[in-house]
Structure formats: structure tokens, C-alpha cells
N, C-alpha and C positions, 0 to 999 in steps of 0.2 A: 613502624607499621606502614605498607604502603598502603595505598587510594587507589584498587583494583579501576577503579571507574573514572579515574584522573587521566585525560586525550594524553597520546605519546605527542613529541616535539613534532610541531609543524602541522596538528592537527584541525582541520577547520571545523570553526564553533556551526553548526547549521540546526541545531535543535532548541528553540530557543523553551521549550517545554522542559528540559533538562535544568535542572536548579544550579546542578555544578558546572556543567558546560557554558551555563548561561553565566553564572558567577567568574568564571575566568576570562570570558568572552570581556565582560567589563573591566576588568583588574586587565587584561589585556591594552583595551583602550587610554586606559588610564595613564598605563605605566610607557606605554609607545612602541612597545616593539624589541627588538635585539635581541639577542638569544638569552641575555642578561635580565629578561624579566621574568625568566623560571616560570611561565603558563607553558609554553609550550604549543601555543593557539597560534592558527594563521587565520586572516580576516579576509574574506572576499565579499564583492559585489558591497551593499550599501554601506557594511561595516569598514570595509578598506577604504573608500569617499571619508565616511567620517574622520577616520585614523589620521589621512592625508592632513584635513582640515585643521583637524586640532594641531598634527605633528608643525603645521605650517605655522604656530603660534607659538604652541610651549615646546617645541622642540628645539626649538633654534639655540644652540650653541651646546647641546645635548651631543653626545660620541660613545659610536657604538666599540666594544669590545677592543676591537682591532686597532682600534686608533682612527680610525674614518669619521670626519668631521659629517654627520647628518644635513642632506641635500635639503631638508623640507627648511621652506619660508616665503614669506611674501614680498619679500624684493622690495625695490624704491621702487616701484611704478604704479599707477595708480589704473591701470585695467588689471592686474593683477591682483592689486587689493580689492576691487570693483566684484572679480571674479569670487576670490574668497569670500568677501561677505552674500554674495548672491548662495553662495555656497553652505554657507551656516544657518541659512536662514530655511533653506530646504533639508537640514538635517536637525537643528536643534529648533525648542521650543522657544518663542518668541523673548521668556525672560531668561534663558540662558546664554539666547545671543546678545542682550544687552551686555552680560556680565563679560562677553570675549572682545565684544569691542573696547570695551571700559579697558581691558587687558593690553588689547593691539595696541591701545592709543598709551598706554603706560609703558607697557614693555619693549617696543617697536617705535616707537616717534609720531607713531602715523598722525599725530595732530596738522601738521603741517599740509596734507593728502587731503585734509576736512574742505581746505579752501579752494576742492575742486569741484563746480556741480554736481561733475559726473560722479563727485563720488558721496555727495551730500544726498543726493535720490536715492544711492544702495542701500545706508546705514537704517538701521530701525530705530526710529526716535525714539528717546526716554528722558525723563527727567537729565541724566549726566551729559547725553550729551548736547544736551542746550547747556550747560552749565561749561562745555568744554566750546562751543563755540561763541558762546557769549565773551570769554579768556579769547578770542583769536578774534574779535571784532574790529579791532584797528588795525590788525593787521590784513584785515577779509575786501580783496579786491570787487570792484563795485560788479565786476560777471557774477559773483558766487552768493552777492547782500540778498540778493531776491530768493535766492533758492533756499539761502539760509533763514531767512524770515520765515518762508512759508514751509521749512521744518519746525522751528519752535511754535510758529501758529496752531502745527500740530496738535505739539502736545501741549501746548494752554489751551486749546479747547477743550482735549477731551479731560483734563485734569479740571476745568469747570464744571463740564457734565458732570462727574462723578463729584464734584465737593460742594459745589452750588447750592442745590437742593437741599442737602443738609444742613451748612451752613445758615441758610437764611432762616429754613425754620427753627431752630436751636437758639438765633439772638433774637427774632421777633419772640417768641416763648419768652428767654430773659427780660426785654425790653416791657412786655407787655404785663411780667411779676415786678418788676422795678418800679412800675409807674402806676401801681395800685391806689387807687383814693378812695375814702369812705364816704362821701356822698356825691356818688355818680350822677351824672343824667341815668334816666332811664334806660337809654342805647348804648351806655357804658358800661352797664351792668354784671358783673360778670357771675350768672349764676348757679355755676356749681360750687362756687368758693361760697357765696352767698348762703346759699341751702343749706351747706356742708358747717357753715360758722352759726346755725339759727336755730339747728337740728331740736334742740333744748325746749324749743317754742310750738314743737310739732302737737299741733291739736286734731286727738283723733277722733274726733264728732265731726269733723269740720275736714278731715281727712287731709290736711294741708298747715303748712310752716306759716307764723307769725314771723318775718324777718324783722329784728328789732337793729339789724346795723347791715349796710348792703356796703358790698367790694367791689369794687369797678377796677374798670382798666382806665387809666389814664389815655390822652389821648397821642399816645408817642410818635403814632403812624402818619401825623400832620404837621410836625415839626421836628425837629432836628433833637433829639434826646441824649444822648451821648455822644463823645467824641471819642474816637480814637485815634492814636497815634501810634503807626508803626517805623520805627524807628531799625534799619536793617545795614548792619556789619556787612560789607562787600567785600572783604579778604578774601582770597582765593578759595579757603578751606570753606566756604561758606557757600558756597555754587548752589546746589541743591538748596538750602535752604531760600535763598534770591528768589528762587524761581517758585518755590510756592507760597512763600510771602505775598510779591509780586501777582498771584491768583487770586490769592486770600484779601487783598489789598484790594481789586476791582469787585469780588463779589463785596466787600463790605459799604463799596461808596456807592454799588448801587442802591443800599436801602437808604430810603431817603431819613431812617429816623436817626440815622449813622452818620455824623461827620466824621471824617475819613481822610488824615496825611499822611504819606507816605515820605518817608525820608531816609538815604542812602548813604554809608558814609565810607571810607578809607583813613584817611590824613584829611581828608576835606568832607563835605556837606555838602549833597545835592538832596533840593525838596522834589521829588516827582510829580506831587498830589495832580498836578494839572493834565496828567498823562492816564489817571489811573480807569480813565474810560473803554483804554486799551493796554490790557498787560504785556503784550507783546512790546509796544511802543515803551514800556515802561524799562524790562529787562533790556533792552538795546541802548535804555540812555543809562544801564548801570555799566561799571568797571571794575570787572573782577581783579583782585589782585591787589598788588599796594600794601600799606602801610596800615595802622587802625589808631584813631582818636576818638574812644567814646567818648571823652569828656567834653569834648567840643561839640559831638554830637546829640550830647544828652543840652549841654546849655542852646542848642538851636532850638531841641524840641521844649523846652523849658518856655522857652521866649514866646511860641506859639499858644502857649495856654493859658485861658482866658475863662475857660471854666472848670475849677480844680475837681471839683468834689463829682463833678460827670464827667469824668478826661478818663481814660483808661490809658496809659504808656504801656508797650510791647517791645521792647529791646532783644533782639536775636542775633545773638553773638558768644563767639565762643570765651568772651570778656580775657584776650590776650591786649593788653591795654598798650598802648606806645605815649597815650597824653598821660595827664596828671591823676594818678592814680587816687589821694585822697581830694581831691575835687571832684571824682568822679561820683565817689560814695558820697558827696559831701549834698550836691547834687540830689542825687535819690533821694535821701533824707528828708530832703528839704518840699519833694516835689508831693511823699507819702504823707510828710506834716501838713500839707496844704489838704487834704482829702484825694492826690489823685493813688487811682489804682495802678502799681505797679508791677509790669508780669517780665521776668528774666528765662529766654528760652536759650539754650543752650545748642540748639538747631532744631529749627522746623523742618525736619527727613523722616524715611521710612527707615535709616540706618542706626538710631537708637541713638546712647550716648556719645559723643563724639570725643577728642581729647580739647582738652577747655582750661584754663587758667583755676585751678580748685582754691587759690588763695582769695583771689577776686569774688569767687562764686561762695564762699562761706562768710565773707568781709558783706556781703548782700546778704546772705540769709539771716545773718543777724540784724539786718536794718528790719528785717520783716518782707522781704523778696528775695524767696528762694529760686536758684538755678536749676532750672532744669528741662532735658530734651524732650521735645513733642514731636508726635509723629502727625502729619496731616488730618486723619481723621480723629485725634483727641483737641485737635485744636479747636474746633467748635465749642466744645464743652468747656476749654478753659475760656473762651475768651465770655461764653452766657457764665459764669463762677463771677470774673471779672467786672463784667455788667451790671450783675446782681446784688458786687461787695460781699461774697459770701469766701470759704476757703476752694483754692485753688484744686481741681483733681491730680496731684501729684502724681506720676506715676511708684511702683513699688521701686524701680529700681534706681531710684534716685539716692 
């Protein structure tokens, strides 16, 4: 049957009210062009910019029909990559052009192009690509360190902004149910739990509660109540998770009721905790890449702890192990029998589960720490779980 209302060859999409013209218009876009992609659409004006753009990315090593190697790509020079991405950024929405750099820089080499200012000012910051220039740190000439800083300054700020807030109110809440005592001062009081535990005493002549047991809050907000220890895999595959650890890590040592170490590992052990005032300063003295020893990195943070039974341990790692694999669980065991809480993340992303050693990660779950990915905004919630001793919010898809 034909598609009386299907444009003849070469016809230009201009109606974009049209469901079907507008439907091929896209499948157009998609597929690049040549006579070989059966719409039969030709694109002008903003759609043929776009077309250029893409075809300069995924077109490259693409041939039309005839045998004609396709001219479109961004060349080894970096005004021309400068250009493209000025160029994506005026045609696509700001998370799509994250997702085509993520591509250039994969598909293309362009990593190398990153350690130029001029081209560190074009890119739209995201979480990858701090993760992608934090990997090219040693290699990053001291013209490019400044400009590169004050891209990831970027995005640790505004990834505070957004996690900050919630974070602190979520473990002050925990902290402040953890630390409940039944004969408060007065100013301790905490009286909705109070009313709510008395209710049985409510005298209605007297239109008011008998409390025979009062619940306070402890006073956590004055000293140091819990520890935590984040303990963070720096292997390559792990970029994204560094970098919001790394956040996660300065908003927690702001609260003063929160002690707060941060530890980084490879094949070796670096403690950052003394960094953790500025996240920034923090990711720049990590090293993506390398090797992985959790075991040596779990017996560091082992050594650090001095108070079991309010230690919280946070290991995020995809638990691909290179040290002693039953010393590793040997470890855990040992840290869970002392009273500390044990949390095993599989990566702290917005990219879900990631690929992970599932031998490692089931050899944990039977110790009683289970593996598994968190995304930024659940992190809160597990870490007040963890605080409280209570069950972890797993997610379903674990």
C-alpha cells in the first residue's frame, strides 16, 4: 500500500505541524543523509546546521552509496573542535550536549584537545567531564591547571547547591533519633515523641497529658557523634563516582556532629581528610586509574578506628580486587563484629548499576553488606539508615 502523504525524494521537511513530515524529518536526522536512508527528506536552514553537527561526530568513517568517503568531521585542531562545540551547544539541550562530548572524547581522541584553555572554556561542564580531566591531570600543562580548576569548581559548586541541603537535613534528623535519652533536660526535650509516647495519660478534665517518661535528643550538635569513613576505589571506571564522594565527603565534615575521613586508594592509600574543606582540592590530589587494593585499603581504614560501635565504613567500589581477596572479607567481618556499620556501594552515579565483580559482591552480602549502586540523591537516606543501625534502603534493582 502506498503512503499517499509520504514527501517524494529530496523533499524539504518545512511543516513541522505535520506528524509524518515531522516524523521523517527526525528519522532523517538520525540516520544522516544519502539517498540510502529511504525518507527522502532534504533539511535546510536550522535542520541542515544540526545535520552538519551531528554528521561531524557520528558520521565519521560512514560512505555514501557510491563509494564516497563522507567529508563531515572535526579534524585534529582545536578552533574547529572550539567551533563544534560552540555549535551543539546553540542546537541541542544542554544534557545532550554533555552526552556528544562524552562521545567526541570516546569516539574521536579529543581528550588530548581538553589540555587546551581555549578549549576547556567551550565544553559544558558535567560531572564526566571532571572525571575525564581529572585522568589527564599529570599530564595537564601548568597554562591549562587554572582553567581546568575553575571548570570542576563549577561543577562542585553547583552539585553542592543541589545535594547540600538535603544532605545535612537527612543526617541531623538521623543523628538527632540516634541520640535520644529518656531523661532530658528540659531544653532537650523532644516533644512530639514525648506527647505521642504519654498519649494513654491524657486527662480530659484537666484537658492535658500526664507524661510519665520524656524522649529528648541527645546532645549531638556539641560534639562529635559519629564517624564516618569514606573509603573511595579511584580506578578509572570509577571517575563519576570520585567526584561525588568527593562533595559528599566536604558536606559531611562540615557538620560538626560528623567526623569525617576520607580515603582514596589504587594499589596504594592516600588519606585526604585534611583536604576535605575544599572538594575541589580534594579531586585534584586523587589519581584516576591504576590498579585496585581494597584490602590494604580497608586495613588503613581499620587502623583509623577507635570508635567501633559509631564508625560508619562507606567503601565505593566496583570490588574488582587486585590485593588479597580473603583478607579482604576477612576484614569486613571483623570490622561488622566490632559494632562498625558497614555500607558497600557499587558506584555513587546517576548511571545505575555499573559492571562490578558479582563474586566479591555476594562473598559481602553474605557477611551482612550487601553491594549495591546509589545514585546521589539516595545517598542521603542510606547514609541517615546507616547512622541510625537500622536496614539499608536498597534499591529494587539490586
Amino acid at each position: 500500500m502506498t503512503n499517499a502523504t509520504a514527501p517524494t525524494a529530496a523533499t524539504a521537511v518545512t511543516d513541522p505541524d505535520d506528524p509524518v513530515r515531522e516524523r521523517l524529518r527526525r528519522w532523517r536526522l538520525v540516520l544522516g543523509g544519502e539517498q540510502a536512508d529511504g525518507t527522502g527528506c532534504a533539511l535546510s536552514g536550522r535542520d541542515a546546521a544540526m545535520d552538519t553537527t551531528l554528521a561531524a561526530l557520528y558520521g565519521k568513517g560512514d560512505k555514501a552509496q557510491s563509494g564516497r568517503e563522507r567529508t563531515a568531521g572535526l579534524g585534529a585542531s582545536a578552533p574547529s573542535v572550539a567551533r563544534w562545540l560552540g555549535d551543539i551547544r546553540t542546537y541541542f539541550p544542554s544534557s545532550v550536549v554533555q552526552v556528544m562530548q562524552r562521545d567526541a572524547i570516546d569516539r574521536l581522541g579529543l581528550a588530548a584537545l581538553l589540555l587546551e584553555p581555549e578549549m576547556l572554556e567551550a565544553v559544558e561542564a558535567d560531572v564526566h567531564l571532571v572525571g575525564t580531566l581529572l585522568s589527564l591531570n599529570k599530564a595537564m600543562p601548568e597554562t591549562t591547571k587554572e582553567t581546568a580548576r575553575a571548570v570542576v569548581r563549577k561543577v562542585v559548586d553547583d552539585l553542592e547547591k543541589r545535594l547540600a541541603t538535603r544532605t545535612r537535613a537527612t543526617l541531623t534528623g538521623a543523628l538527632d533519633r540516634s541520640a535520644r535519652v529518656s531523661r532530658p533536660r528540659h531544653h532537650d526535650i523532644d516533644w512530639n515523641r514525648t506527647i505521642a509516647a504519654n498519649l494513654k495519660h491524657y486527662l480530659p478534665e484537666y484537658r492535658t497529658v500526664v507524661p510519665e517518661r520524656l524522649i529528648g535528643y541527645g546532645r549531638a550538635a556539641r560534639s562529635v557523634k559519629k564517624e564516618v569513613i569514606l573509603c573511595i576505589d579511584q580506578s578509572g571506571s570509577m571517575a563519576a563516582s570520585v567526584v561525588y564522594a568527593s562533595v559528599f565527603g566536604a558536606v559531611l565534615a562540615s557538620m560538626r556532629s560528623i567526623g569525617t575521613r576520607l580515603v582514596v586508594f589504587d594499589t596504594a592509600v592516600a588519606d585526604l581528610t585534611d583536604q576535605l574543606d575544599d572538594p575541589v582540592d580534594v579531586l585534584f590530589g586523587t589519581q584516576l586509574g591504576g590498579g585496585t587494593d581494597i584490602n590494604r585499603a580497608l586495613a588503613y581504614c581499620q587502623s583509623r578506628i577507635s570508635r567501633p560501635a559509631e564508625t560508619v565504613v562507606v567503601l565505593i567500589s566496583d570490588l574488582y580486587e587486585g590485593g588479597i581477596r580473603d583478607e579482604m572479607l576477612k576484614r569486613v567481618a571483623a570490622m561488622k563484629a566490632s559494632g562498625v556499620q558497614f555500607v558497600t556501594l557499587l558506584a555513587l552515579s546517576d548511571e545505575g548499576a555499573p559492571a562490578y565483580d558479582r563474586e566479591h559482591a555476594a562473598a559481602l552480602a553474605a557477611l551482612g553488606a550487601p553491594a549495591f549502586a546509589c545514585t546521589p540523591d539516595l545517598f542521603p537516606e542510606v547514609m541517615a539508615a546507616a547512622l541510625e543501625k537500622r536496614p539499608l534502603p536498597i534499591p529494587d534493582t539490586v
